[in-house]
LUMVOGU-554941 format. One record per residue (C-alpha): y, x, z; chain; residue in one letter. Coordinates in nm, 3 decimals, always signed. Example, Ala and Ser with C-alpha at 12.3 -4.5 7.8 and 13.67 -1.06 7.14 Angstrom:
<vogus>
<vogu <-0.450 +1.230 +0.780> 'A' 'A'> <vogu <-0.106 +1.367 +0.714> 'A' 'S'> 
</vogus>
This chain:
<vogus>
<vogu <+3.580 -0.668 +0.080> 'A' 'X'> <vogu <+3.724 -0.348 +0.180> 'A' 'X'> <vogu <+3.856 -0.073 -0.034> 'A' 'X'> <vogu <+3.766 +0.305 +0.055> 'A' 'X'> <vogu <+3.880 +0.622 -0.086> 'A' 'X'> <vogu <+3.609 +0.931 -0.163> 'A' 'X'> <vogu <+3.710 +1.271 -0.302> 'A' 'X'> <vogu <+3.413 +1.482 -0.485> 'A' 'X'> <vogu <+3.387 +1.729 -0.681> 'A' 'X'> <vogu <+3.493 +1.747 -1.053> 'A' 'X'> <vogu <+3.110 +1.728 -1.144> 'A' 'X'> <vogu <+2.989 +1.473 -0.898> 'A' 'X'> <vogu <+3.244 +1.230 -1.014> 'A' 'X'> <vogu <+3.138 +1.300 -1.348> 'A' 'X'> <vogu <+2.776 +1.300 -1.275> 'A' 'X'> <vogu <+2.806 +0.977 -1.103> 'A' 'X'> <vogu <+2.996 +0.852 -1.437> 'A' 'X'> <vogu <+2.733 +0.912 -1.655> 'A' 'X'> <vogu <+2.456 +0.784 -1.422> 'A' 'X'> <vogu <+2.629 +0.464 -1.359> 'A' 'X'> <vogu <+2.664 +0.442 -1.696> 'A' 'X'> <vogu <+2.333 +0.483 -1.776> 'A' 'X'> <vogu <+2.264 +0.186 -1.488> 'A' 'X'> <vogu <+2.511 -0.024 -1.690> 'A' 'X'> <vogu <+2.688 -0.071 -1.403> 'A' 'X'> <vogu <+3.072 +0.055 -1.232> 'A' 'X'> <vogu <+3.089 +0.363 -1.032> 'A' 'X'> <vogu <+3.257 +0.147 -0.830> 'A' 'X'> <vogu <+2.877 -0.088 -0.766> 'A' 'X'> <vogu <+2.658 +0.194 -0.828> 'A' 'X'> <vogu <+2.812 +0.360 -0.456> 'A' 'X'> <vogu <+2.810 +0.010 -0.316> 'A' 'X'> <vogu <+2.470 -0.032 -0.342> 'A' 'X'> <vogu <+2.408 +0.294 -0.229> 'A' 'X'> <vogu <+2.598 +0.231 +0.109> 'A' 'X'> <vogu <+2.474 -0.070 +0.114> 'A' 'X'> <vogu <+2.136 +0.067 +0.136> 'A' 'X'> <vogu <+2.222 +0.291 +0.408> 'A' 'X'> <vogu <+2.256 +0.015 +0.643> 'A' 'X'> <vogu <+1.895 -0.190 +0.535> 'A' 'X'> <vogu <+1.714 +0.143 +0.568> 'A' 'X'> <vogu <+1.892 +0.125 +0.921> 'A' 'X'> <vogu <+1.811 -0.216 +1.037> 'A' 'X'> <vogu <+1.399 -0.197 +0.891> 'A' 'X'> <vogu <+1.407 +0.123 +1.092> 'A' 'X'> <vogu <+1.530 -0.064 +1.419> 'A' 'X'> <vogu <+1.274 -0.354 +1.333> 'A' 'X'> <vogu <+1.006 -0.076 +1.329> 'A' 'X'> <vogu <+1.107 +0.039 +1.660> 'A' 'X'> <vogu <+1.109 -0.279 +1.844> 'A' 'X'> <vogu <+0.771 -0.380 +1.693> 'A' 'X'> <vogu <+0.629 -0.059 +1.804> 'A' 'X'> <vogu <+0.779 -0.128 +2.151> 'A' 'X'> <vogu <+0.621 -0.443 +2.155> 'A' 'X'> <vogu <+0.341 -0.327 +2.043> 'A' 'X'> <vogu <+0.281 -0.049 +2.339> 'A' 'X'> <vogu <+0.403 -0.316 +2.615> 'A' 'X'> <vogu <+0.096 -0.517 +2.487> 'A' 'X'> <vogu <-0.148 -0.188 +2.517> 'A' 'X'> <vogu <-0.189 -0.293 +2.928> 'A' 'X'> <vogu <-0.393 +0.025 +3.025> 'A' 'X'> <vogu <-0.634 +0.252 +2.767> 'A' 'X'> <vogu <-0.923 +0.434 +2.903> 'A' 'X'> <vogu <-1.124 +0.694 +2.688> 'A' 'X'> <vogu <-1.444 +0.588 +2.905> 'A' 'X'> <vogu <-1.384 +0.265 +2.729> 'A' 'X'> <vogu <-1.376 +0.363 +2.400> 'A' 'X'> <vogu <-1.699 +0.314 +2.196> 'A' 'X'> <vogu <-1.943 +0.596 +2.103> 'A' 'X'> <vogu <-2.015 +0.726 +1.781> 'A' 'X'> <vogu <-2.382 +0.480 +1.763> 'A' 'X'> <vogu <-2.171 +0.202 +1.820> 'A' 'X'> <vogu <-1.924 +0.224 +1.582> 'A' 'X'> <vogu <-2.198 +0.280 +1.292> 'A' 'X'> <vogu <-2.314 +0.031 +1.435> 'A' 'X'> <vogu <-2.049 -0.214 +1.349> 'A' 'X'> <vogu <-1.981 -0.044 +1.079> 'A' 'X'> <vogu <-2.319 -0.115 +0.898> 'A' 'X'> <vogu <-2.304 -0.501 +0.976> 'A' 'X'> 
</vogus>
């Protein structure tokens, strides 16, 4: 575990007092869990991005001419 030091503002700090607090929890865990969710909201977004890679390597050629008309896809829609 590593140590780090912040400076903030008089009213942040105290801000982030009363709202940890409030959690029940250390200002110390309440900004832990906030970096630590700095780095999941990083890796889901770089599993997004290599699904939708994947995803477009898979699309092998679109055509509009082979799209379906409108009939057709009342058509399916209705059965």
């Amino acid at each position: 575990m590593k140590n780090i030091t912040v400076s903030v503002p008089e009213d942040v700090y105290r801000n982030a007092r009363i709202r940890a607090a409030e959690l029940g929890k250390s200002l110390s865990a309440l900004v832990a869990e906030f970096l630590n969710s700095l780095s999941e909201r990083e890796a889901e977004f770089a599993r997004l991005e290599a699904k939708q890679r994947q995803v477009q390597r898979e699309i092998r050629r679109f055509r509009a001419r082979d799209r379906l008309g409108r009939d057709d896809i009342h058509d399916r829609a209705v059965h």
